[in-house]
N, C-alpha and C positions, 0 to 999 in steps of 0.2 A: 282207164286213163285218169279219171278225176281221182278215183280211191289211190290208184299209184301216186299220184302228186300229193296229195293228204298225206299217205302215211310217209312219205317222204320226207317230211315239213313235221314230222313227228304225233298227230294226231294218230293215237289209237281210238282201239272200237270201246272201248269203254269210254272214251269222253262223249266220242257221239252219243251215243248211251244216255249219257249220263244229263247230256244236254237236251237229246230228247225228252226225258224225263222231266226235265228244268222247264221246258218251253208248255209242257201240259200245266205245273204249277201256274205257269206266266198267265195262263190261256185262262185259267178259273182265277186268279185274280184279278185280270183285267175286265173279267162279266161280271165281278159281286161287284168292282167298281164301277163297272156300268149301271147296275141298279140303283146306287146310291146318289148317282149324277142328274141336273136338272133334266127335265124333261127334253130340253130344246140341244142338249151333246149327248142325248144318249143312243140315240141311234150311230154315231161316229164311233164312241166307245165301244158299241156293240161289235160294231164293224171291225175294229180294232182286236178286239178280243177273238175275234171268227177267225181275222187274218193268220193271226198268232195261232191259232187253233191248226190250223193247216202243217207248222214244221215239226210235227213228232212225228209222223210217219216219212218223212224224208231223210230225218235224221237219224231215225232208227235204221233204214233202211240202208243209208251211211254206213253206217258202221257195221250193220251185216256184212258190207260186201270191205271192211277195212279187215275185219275177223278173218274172208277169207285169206286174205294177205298175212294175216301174224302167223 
């Protein structure tokens, strides 16, 4: 039902993809940025960085099931 309204709305499985891929980049930028931040936000950053660490495997998994559709 979700991947039918997605591809409907014109998202292929390559963007998800592709955004997957995006969101891993986001994920290790936001931890070297966490390293270089005061002691007293870098647990927030850290935090921040984890969270963001979480949507590649949703995203990928996105568009697996958009691929089925194409």
């Amino acid at each position: 039902m979700i991947a039918e309204s997605l591809h409907r709305t014109g998202l292929r499985s390559g963007h998800m993809h592709a955004l997957s891929m995006g969101s891993v980049v986001l994920c290790i930028g936001l931890w070297i940025r966490a390293k270089t931040v005061d002691q007293s936000a870098r647990g927030n950053a850290e935090r921040r960085a984890l969270f963001v660490g979480l949507w590649p495997p949703t995203l990928w998994l996105m568009g697996d099931s958009l691929r089925h559709l194409e």
